[in-house]
C-alpha positions in Angstrom: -14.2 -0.7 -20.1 -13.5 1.1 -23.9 -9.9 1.8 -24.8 -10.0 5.3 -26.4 -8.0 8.6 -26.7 -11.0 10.9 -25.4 -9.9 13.0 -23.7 -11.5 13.3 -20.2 -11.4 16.6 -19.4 -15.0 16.8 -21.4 -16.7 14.7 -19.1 -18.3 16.1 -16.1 -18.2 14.2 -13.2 -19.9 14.5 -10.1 -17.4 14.9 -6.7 -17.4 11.8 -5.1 -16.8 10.0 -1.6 -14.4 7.3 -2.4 -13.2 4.8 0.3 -9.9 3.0 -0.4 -9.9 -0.3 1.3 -6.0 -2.1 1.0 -4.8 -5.4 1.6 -1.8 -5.0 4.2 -1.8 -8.9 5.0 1.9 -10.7 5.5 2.1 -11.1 2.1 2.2 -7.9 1.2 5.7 -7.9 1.6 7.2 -9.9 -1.2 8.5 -8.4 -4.0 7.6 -4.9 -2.2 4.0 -5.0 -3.1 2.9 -2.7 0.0 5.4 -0.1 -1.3 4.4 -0.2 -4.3 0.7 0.2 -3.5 1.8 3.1 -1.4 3.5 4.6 -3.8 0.5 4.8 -5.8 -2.1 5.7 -3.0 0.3 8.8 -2.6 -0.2 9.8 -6.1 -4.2 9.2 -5.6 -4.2 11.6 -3.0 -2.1 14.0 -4.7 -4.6 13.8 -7.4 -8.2 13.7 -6.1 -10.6 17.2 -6.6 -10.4 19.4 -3.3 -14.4 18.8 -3.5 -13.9 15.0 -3.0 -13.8 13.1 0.4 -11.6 10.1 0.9 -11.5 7.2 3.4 -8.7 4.8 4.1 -9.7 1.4 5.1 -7.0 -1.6 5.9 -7.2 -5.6 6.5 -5.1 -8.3 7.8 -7.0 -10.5 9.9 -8.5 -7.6 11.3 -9.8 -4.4 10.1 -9.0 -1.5 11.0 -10.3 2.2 9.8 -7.1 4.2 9.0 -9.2 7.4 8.2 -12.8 8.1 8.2 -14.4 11.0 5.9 -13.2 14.4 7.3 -15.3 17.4 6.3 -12.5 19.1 4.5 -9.9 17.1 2.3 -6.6 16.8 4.4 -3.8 15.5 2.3 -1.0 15.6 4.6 -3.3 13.7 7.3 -3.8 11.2 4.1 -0.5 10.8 3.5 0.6 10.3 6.9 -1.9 7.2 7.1 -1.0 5.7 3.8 3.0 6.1 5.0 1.9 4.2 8.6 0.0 1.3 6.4 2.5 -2.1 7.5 2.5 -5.8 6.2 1.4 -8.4 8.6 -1.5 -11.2 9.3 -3.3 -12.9 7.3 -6.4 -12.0 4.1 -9.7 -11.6 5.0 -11.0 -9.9 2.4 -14.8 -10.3 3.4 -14.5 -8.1 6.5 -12.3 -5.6 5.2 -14.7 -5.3 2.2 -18.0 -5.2 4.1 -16.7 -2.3 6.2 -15.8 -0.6 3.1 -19.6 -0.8 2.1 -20.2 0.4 5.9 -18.3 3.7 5.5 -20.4 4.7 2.8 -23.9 4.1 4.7 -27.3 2.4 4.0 -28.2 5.6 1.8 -25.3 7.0 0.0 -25.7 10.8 -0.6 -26.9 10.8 -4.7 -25.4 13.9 -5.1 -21.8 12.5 -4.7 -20.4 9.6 -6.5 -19.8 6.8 -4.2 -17.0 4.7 -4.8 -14.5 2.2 -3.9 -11.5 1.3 -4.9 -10.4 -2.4 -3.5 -7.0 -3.7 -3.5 -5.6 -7.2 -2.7 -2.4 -9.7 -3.7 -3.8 -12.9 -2.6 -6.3 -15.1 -1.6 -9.0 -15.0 1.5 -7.8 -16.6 4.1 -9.1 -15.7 7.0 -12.7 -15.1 8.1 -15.5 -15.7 5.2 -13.3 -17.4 2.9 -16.4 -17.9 0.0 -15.7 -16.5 -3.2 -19.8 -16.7 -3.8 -20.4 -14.8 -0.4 -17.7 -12.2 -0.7 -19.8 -11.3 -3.8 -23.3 -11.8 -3.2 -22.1 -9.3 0.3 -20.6 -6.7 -2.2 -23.5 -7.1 -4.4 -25.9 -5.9 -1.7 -23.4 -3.0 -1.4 -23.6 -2.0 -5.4 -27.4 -2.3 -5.4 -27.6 1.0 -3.6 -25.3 2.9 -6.4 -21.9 2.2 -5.1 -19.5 1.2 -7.6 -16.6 -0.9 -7.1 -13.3 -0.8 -8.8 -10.9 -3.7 -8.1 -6.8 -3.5 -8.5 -5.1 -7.0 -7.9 -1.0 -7.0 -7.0 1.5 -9.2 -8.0 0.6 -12.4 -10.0 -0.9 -14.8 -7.1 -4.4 -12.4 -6.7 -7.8 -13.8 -6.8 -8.3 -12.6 -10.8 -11.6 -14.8 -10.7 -12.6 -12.6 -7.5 -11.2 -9.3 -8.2 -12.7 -9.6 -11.9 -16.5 -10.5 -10.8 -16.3 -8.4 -8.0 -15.8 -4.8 -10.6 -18.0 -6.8 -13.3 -21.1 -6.3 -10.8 -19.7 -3.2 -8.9 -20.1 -1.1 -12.3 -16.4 -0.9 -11.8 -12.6 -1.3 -13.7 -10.3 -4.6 -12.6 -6.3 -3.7 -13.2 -3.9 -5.8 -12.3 -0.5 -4.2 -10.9 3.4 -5.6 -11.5 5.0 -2.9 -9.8 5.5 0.4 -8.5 5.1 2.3 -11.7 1.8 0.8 -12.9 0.4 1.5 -9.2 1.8 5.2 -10.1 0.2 5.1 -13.4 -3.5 3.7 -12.4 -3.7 6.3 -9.9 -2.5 9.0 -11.8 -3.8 8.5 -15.8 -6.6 6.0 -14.8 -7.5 8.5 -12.0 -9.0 10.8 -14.6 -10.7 8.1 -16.5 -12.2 4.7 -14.2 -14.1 7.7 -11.6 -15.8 9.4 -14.9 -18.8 7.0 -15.9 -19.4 6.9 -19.7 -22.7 5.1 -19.7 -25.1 3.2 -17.6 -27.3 0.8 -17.3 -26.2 -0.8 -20.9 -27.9 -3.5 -22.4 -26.3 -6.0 -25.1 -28.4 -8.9 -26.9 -26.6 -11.1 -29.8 -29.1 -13.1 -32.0 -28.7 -14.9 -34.8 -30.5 -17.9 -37.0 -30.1 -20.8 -35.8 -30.1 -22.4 -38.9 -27.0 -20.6 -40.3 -25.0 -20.0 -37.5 -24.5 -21.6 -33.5 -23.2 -19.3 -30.6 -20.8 -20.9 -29.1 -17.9 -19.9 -26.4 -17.9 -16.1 -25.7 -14.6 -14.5 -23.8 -13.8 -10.9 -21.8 -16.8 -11.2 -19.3 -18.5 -13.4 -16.8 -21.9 -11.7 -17.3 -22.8 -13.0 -21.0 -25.7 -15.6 -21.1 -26.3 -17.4 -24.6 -28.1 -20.0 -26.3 -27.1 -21.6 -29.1 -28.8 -18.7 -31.2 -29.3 -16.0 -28.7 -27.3 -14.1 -26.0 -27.3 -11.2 -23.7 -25.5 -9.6 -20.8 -26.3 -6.6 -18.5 -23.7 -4.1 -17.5 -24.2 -1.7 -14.6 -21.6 0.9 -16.1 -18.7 1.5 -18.6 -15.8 3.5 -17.6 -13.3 5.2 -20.4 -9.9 3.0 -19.6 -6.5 5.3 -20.5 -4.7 2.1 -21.4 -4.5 1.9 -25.3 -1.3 -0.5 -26.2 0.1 -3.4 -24.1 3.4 -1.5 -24.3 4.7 -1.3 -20.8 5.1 2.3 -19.5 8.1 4.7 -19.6 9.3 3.0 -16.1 8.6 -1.2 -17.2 4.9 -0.4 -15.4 2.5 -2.5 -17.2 -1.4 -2.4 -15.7 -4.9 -4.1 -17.1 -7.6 -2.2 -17.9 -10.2 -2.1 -20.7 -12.0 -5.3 -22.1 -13.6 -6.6 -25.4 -16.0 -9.3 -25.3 -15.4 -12.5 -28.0 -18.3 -14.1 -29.4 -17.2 -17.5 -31.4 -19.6 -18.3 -34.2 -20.2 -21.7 -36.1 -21.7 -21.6 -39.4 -24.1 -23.8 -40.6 -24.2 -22.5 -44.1 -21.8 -21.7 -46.6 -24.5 -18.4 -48.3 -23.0 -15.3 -47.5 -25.3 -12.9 -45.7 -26.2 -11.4 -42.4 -24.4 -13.6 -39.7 -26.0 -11.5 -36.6 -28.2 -8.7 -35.3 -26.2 -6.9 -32.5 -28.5 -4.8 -30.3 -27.0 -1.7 -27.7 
């Protein structure tokens, strides 16, 4: 994601079928994280286009499909399944993924955006537990052009998870504290994380290896390198609304938006070109 103060009223975006899928496991209930998630998937369907369709998928140890896509948007119908949504069980985050996928079909319509938006506090525990297969089976999903956006709750989320999962799904990661940063992503990052900026971006890093070694690089899991070489691939990049750490009017404070850190060693003490940076 970019941080920026464009506004996004001068993107077009395409209307989309989105599929929530939400984390109402046992532990859910500390600290009032269902509520808060609630209270946020109210604003969401407060705020989505009359154009748009959305579905409502939850998990414990089972799943279970709240709402499918109805051919007209029905908010109070929406609301009245988000109200019903309950703690209890256990996390299997696999299953309640996959049928998110499902929802959305083998051949997503192109002339929607398809989209999910995945929300969790914890850790699998029930079910396919594999951090590795929960990815590689949401990877399958993406591959046919639905993105994924991932919004951890609480502080005991999977970040590792959550993260990789939106690095690959051409999607945001947020993390949530409370009720008003649920409010907030679904109300200002609403506008911003559904309206695609670029795709299919391309970065390579090269420098003489003589003068200067690559070494660690921070803010993303896809960057390869060499010592004088390095490269990533990112599906899409998504405007973020986030542009100071400075917690919201209410105390909400969210993530959202990323820079990427490469660390440089010089070999040399010649000033002169350190890098050629290619977009």
């Amino acid at each position: 994601s970019v941080n920026t103060n464009v506004d996004p009223a001068q993107y077009t975006r395409l209307p989309m079928n989105l599929v929530v899928v939400v984390d109402h496991s046992g532990s859910m209930s500390q600290d009032q994280r269902l509520e808060k998630v609630k209270s946020g998937l109210h604003t969401l369907v407060d705020n989505i286009q009359p154009e748009d369709r959305l579905a409502i998928i939850s998990f414990d140890d089972v799943v279970t499909i709240d709402q499918p896509f109805q051919t007209e948007l029905d908010r109070v119908r929406l609301h009245q399944v988000v109200g019903a949504l309950a703690p209890r069980g256990g996390t299997n985050i696999f299953d309640g993924l996959k049928a998110g996928f499902a929802m959305l079909g083998e051949n997503p319509p192109n002339e929607k955006q398809n989209r999910i938006i995945f929300l969790s506090d914890g850790l699998a525990t029930v079910g396919n537990t594999s951090q590795q297969a929960i990815i590689q089976m949401a990877t399958q999903g993406i591959t046919r052009g639905i993105g994924l956006t991932t919004i951890g709750v609480g502080n005991d989320f999977d970040v590792a998870l959550m993260r990789g999962l939106a690095e690959r799904g051409a999607g945001n990661f947020y993390y949530v504290e409370n009720a008003t940063a649920a409010t907030e992503v679904f109300s200002e990052e609403l506008k911003y994380f559904l309206s695609p900026l670029a795709l299919d971006i391309k970065i390579e890093a090269r420098t003489d290896a003589s003068k200067w070694e690559m070494k660690s690089v921070v803010g993303s899991t896809l960057w390869t390198a060499g010592a004088s070489l390095g490269k990533m691939d990112v599906p899409a990049v998504f405007l973020a609304s986030r542009i100071s750490q400075t917690p919201g009017p209410g105390g909400g404070r969210r993530g959202g938006g990323s820079m990427i850190f490469i660390q440089l060693e010089p070999h040399t003490s010649v000033a002169g070109k350190i890098a050629d940076l290619t977009l």
